[in-house]
C-alpha positions as CSV (number, residue, x, y, z in Angstrom):
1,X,22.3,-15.8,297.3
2,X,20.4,-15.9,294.4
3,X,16.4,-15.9,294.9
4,X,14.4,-18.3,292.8
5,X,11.0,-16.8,291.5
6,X,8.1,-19.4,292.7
7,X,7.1,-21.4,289.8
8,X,3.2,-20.9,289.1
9,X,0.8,-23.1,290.4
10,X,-1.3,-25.0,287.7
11,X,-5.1,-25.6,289.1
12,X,-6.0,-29.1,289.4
13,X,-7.9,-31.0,286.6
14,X,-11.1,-29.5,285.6
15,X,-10.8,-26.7,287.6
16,X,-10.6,-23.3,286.1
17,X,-8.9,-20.3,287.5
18,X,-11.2,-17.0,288.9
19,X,-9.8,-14.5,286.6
20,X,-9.4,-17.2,283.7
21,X,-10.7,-15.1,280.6
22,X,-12.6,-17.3,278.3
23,X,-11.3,-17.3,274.9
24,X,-13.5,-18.2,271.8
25,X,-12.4,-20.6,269.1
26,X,-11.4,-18.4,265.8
27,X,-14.7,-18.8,263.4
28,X,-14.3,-21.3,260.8
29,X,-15.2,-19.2,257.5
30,X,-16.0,-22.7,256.2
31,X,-19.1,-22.9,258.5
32,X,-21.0,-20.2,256.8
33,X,-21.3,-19.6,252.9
34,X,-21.7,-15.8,251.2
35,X,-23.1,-15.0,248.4
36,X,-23.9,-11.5,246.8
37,X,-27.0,-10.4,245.3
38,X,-27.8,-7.4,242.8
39,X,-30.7,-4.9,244.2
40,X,-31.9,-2.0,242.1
41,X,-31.8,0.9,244.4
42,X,-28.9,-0.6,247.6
43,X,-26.3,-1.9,245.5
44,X,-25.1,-5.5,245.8
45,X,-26.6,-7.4,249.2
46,X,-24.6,-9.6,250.8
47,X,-26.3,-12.8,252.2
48,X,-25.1,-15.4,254.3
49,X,-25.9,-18.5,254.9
50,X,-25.5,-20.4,258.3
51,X,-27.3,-24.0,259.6
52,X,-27.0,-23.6,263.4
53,X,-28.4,-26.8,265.8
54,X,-30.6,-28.1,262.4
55,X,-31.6,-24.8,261.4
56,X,-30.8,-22.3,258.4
57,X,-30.6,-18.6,258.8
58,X,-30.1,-16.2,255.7
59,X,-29.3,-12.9,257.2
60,X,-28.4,-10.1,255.3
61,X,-25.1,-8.7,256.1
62,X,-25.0,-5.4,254.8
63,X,-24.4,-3.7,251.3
64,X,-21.4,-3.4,249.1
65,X,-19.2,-4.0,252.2
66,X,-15.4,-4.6,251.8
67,X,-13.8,-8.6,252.4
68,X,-13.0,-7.2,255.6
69,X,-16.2,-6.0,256.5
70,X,-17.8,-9.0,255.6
71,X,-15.9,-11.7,258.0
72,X,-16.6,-9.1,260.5
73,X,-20.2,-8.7,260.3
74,X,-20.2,-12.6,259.3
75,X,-19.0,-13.6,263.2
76,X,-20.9,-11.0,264.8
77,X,-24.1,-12.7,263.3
78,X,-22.6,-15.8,264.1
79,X,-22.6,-15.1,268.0
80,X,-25.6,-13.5,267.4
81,X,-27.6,-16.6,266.0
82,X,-25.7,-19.4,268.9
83,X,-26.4,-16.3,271.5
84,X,-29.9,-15.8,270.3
85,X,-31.2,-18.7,269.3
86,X,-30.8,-20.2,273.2
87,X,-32.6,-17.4,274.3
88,X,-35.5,-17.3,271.6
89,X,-34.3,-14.0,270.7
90,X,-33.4,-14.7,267.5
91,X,-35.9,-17.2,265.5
92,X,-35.0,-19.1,262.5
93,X,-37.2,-18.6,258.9
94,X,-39.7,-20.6,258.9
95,X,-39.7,-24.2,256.6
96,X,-41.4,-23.8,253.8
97,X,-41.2,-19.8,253.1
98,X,-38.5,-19.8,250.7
99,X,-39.0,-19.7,246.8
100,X,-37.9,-21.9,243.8
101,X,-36.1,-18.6,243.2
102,X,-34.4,-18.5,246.5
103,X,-33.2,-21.8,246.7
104,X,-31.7,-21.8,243.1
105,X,-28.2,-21.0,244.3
106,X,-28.8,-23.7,247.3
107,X,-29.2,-26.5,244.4
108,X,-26.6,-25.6,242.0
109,X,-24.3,-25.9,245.0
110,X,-25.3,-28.8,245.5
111,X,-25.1,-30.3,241.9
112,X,-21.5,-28.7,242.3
113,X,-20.3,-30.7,245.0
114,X,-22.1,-33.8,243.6
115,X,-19.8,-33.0,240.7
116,X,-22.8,-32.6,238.1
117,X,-20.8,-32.3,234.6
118,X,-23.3,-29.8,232.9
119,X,-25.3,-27.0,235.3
120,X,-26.3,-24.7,232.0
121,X,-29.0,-27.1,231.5
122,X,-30.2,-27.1,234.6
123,X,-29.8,-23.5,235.3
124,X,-31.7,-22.5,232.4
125,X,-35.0,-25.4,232.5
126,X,-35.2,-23.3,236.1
127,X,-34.5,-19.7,234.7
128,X,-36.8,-20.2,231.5
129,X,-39.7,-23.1,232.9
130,X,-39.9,-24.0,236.4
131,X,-39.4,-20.8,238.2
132,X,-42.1,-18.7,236.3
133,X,-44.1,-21.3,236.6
134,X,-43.5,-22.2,240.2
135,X,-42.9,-18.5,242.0
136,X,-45.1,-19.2,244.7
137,X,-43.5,-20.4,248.5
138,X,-42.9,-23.9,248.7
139,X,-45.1,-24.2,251.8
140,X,-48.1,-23.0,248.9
141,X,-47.0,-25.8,246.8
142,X,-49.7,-28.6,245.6
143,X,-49.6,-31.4,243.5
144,X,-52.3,-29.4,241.5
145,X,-49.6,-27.1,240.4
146,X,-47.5,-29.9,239.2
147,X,-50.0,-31.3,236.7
148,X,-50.8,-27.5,235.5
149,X,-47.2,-27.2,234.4
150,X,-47.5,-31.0,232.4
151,X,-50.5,-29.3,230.8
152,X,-48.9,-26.1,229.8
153,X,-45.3,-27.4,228.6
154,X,-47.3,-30.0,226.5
155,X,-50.1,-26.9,224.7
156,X,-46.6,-24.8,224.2
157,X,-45.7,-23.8,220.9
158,X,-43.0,-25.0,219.6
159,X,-44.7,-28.3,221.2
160,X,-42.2,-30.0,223.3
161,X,-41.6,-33.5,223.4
162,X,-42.1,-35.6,226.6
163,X,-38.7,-36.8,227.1
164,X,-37.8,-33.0,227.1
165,X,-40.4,-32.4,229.8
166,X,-39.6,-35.6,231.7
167,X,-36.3,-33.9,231.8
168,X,-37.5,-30.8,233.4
169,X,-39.6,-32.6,235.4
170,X,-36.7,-34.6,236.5
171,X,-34.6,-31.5,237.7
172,X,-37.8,-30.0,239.9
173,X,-38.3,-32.8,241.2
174,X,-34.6,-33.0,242.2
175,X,-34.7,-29.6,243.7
176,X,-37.5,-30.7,245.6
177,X,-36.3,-33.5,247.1
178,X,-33.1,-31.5,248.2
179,X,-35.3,-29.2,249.7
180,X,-37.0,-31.8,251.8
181,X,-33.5,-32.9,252.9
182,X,-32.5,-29.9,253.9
183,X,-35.2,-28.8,256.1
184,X,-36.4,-26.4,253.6
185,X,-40.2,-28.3,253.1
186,X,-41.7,-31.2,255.1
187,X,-42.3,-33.3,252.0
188,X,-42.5,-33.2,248.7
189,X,-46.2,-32.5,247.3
190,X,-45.3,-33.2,243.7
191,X,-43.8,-36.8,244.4
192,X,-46.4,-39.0,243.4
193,X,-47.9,-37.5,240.0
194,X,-47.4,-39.4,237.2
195,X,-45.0,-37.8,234.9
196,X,-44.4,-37.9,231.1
197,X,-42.1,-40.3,230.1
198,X,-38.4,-39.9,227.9
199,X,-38.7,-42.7,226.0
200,X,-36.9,-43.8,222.3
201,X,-37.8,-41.1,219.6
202,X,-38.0,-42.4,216.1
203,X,-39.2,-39.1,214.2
204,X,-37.1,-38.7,210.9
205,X,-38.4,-36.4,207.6
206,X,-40.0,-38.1,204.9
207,X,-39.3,-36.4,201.5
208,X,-42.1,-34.5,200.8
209,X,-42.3,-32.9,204.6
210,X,-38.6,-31.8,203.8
211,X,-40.0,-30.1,200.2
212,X,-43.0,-28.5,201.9
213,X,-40.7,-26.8,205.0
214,X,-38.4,-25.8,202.7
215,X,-40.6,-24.2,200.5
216,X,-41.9,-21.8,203.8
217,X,-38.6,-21.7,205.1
218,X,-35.9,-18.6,204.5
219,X,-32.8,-19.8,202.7
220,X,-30.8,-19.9,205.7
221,X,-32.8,-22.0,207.5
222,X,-33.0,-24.6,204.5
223,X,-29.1,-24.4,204.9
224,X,-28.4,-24.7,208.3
225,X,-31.0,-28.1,207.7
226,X,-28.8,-29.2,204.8
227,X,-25.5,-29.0,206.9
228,X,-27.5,-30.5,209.8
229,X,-28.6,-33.9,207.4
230,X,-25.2,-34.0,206.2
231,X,-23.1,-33.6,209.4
232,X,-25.0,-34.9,212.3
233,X,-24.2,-32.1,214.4
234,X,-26.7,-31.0,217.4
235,X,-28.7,-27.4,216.5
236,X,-26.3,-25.7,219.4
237,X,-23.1,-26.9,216.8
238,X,-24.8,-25.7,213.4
239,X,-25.7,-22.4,214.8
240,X,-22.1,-21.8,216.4
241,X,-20.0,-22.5,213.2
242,X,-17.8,-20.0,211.6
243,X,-16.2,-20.1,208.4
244,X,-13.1,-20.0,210.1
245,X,-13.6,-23.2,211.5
246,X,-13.4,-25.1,207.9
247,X,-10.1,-26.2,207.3
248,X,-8.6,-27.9,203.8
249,X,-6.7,-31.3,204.4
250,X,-5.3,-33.2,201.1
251,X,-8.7,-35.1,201.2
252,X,-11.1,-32.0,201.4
253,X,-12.8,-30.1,203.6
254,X,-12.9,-30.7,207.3
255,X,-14.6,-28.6,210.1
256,X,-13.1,-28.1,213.7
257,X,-14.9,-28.3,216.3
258,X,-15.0,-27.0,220.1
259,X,-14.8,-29.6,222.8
260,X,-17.9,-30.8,224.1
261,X,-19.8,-28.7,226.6
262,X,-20.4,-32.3,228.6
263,X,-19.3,-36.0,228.3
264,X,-23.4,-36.3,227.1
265,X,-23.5,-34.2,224.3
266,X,-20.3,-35.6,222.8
267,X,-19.2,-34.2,219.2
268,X,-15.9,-35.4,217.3
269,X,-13.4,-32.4,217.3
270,X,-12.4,-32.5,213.5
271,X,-15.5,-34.0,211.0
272,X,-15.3,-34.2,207.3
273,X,-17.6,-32.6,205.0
274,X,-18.9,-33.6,201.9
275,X,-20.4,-31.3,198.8
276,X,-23.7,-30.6,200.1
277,X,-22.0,-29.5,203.8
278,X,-19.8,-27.3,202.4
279,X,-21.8,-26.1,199.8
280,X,-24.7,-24.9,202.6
281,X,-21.4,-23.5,204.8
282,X,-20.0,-21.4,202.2
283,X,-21.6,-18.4,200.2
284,X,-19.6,-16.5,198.9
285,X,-21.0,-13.1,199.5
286,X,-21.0,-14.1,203.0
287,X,-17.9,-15.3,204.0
288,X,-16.2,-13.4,206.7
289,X,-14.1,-15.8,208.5
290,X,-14.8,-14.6,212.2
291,X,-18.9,-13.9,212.1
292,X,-20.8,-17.0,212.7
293,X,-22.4,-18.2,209.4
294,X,-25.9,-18.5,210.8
295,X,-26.1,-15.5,212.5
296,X,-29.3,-14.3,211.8
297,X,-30.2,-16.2,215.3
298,X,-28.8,-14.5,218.3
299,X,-29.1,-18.1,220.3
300,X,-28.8,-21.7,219.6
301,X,-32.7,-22.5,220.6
302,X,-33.6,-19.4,217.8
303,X,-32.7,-21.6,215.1
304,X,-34.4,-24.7,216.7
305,X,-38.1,-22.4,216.9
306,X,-37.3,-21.0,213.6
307,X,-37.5,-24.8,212.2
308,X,-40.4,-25.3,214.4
309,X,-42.3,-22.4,213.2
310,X,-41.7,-23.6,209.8
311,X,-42.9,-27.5,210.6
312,X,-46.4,-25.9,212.1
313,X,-46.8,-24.4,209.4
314,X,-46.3,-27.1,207.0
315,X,-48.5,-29.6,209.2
316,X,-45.5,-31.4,210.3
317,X,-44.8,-30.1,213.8
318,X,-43.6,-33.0,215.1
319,X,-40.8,-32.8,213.1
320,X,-38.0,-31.4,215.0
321,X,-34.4,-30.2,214.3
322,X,-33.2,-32.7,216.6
323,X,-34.7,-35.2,213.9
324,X,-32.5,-34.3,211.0
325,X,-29.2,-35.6,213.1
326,X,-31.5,-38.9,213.2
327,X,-31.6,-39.0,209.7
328,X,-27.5,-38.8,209.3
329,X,-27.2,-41.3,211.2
330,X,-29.8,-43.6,210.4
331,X,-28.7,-43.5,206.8
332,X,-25.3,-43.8,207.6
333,X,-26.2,-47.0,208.8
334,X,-27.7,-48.2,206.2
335,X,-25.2,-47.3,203.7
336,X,-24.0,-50.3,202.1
337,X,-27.8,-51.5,201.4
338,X,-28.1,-50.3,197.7
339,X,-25.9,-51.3,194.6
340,X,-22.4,-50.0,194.8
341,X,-22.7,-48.7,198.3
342,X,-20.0,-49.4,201.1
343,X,-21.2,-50.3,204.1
344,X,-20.0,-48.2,207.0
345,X,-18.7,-49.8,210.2
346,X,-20.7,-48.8,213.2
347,X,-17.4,-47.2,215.0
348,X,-17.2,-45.1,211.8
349,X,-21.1,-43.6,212.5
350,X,-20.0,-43.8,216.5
351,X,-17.4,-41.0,215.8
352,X,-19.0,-39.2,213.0
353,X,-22.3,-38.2,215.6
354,X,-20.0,-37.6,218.9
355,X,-21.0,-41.0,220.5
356,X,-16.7,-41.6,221.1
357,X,-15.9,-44.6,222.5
358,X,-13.6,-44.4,226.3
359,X,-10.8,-46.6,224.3
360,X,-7.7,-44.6,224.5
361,X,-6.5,-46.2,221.0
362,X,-10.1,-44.8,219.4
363,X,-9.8,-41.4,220.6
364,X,-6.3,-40.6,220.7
365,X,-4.8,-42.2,217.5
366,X,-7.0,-43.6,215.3
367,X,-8.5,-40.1,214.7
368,X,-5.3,-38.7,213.5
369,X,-4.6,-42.3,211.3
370,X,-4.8,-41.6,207.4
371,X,-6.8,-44.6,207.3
372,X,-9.2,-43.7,210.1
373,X,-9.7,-40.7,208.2
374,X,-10.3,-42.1,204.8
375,X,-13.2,-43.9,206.4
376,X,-14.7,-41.1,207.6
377,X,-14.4,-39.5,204.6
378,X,-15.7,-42.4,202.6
379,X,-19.1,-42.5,205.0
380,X,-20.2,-38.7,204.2
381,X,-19.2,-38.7,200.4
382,X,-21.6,-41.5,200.3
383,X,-24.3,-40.0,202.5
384,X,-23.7,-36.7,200.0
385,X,-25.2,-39.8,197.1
386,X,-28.3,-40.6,199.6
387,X,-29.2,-36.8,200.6
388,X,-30.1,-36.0,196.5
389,X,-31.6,-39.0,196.2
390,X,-33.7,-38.5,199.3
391,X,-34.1,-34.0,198.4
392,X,-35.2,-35.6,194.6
393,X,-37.6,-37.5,195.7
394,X,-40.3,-34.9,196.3
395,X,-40.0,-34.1,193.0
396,X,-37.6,-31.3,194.0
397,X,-35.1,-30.9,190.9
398,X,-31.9,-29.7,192.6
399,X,-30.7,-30.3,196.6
400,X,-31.8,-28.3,199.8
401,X,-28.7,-26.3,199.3
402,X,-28.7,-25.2,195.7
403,X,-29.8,-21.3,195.8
């Protein structure tokens, strides 16, 4: 006969076996996040970051340890904080003890997953402004604080506008309030001061403001203004251009352009330039196609303080860089106004300072139509007319960019 082995008996429902040996779930490396930090005399830390029953712990796991070594230490600390925290063994940080400067990496998460189109900005009004202004815990934070920074930003030199501080003010007060919501600070002391407001600037150059800064200003800087009053492009755009990036079509000139950084700060990708443009773009003794033809400024805000500088000192420093892109396009629109002018169809000025329209047909075709082109050609050969009349006024006897 053959004997039959008894088939195991299963306990009943609920019930579990003497010598069962618990076994614990495999950690989720989703439920934690890592990040590595520099240190000047450890190498890199690595710091991880775990919310546990409402809480967040920030232990440090080690230094310059492996992947490996990482997920290991990672679910050790893991048990460590459920194990721990149970017991009051293990505390977590107290609210309000963490820095602006700590919870940076926190927030730009955050602005990650709320798919923010452009962190730089925010990344460096914290790096440059509100951390050095703001190192202190946010349990130390006061609403006394908040209206030193107002005062400071608005006594800075170059003086900033308030839309540009409403804009800071917008991101630490966003930080803030993330903060709060995360359990990082009971409530947000700077909430209810009354903050600059960004409203409609109007600022353009008159004629004889335009003589007086050129006449302190270096002859780069009176170029890079000529190529911004006859372009429209954004400070960040003149400073970056090369030689390189001019190209010759049958109808002239054209420059090409980088894709926008953002869908805000929108630029068209091929722009024609007129005499004056091309003039300011090109000197001969300086043109090497691959080195950037304003590069006396390491950075795009150089050029920007280097106008400023020159403003103050011509008792004009409201007048910004920012305000000769205005001036392009608030002539272009009224180009049409004077005898033998043709007036330029608002689409055409649209495209000419980045403001592109979502319509597929704009922004796919009619940009590469002869006739789309011709119009945008048309609009800066006449602006070319306006920007001597407007450089003559002052008396001047020759344009911005004659040497």
């Amino acid at each position: 006969m053959t004997s039959r082995r008894p088939k195991p008996t299963l306990p009943p429902a609920g019930a579990s076996p003497a010598n069962a040996v618990r076994v614990e779930p495999p950690l989720q490396r989703s439920k934690y996040k890592i990040r590595r930090r520099s240190t000047k005399t450890r190498g890199v830390a690595i710091d991880m970051e775990y919310w546990f029953k409402g809480e967040r712990y920030r232990p440090t796991l080690g230094y310059d340890l492996s992947a490996d070594a990482i997920d290991k230490a990672a679910s050790e600390m893991v048990l460590k904080i459920h194990n721990g925290a149970g017991s009051g063994e293990l505390a977590p940080p107290s609210r309000g003890g963490m820095t602006m400067a700590e919870f940076k990496p926190a927030y730009l998460d955050e602005l990650r997953e709320r798919q923010v189109a452009d962190l730089t900005r925010a990344s460096q009004v914290l790096d440059t402004y509100l951390i050095p202004h703001f190192p202190m815990p946010f349990e130390a934070l006061r609403y006394s604080h908040g209206q030193a920074y107002i005062k400071a930003r608005r006594a800075a030199t170059p003086r900033p506008s308030d839309g540009t501080i409403a804009r800071e003010w917008a991101i630490l007060n966003s930080l803030l309030n993330f903060a709060v919501k995360v359990g990082e600070l009971p409530a947000n002391p700077l909430s209810g001061i009354t903050a600059p407001v960004s409203g409609a600037r109007s600022r353009m150059p008159e004629p004889d403001e335009l003589a007086t800064i050129g006449q302190l200003a270096t002859d780069r800087l009176r170029r890079a203004a000529c190529v911004a009053m006859n372009t429209g492009l954004r400070g960040e755009k003149v400073w970056m251009v090369r030689p390189s990036m001019i190209v010759q079509k049958t109808d002239g000139p054209w420059l090409e352009l980088p894709p926008p950084r953002s869908k805000k700060k929108g630029n068209p990708l091929l722009l024609p330039l007129n005499r004056h443009a091309v003039g300011a773009l090109t000197v001969p003794e300086e043109a090497q196609p691959d080195t950037r033809v304003f590069d006396d400024w390491a950075a795009p805000g150089a050029l920007s303080k280097a106008w400023a500088r020159a403003a103050e000192a011509a008792e004009c420093g409201d007048l910004r860089f920012h305000d000769l892109r205005r001036w392009f396009s608030s002539t272009l629109e009224d180009l049409g106004a004077e005898e033998g002018e043709e007036a330029v169809h608002r689409e055409v000025v649209k495209h000419l300072i980045g403001h592109q329209a979502g319509d597929v047909l704009e922004k796919h075709y009619l940009v590469r139509s002869k006739g789309w082109a011709k119009k945008l050609r048309r609009a800066v050969d006449q602006l070319a007319d306006r920007y001597e009349k407007f450089t003559n006024k002052a008396g001047e006897g020759k344009p911005a960019d004659s040497p």
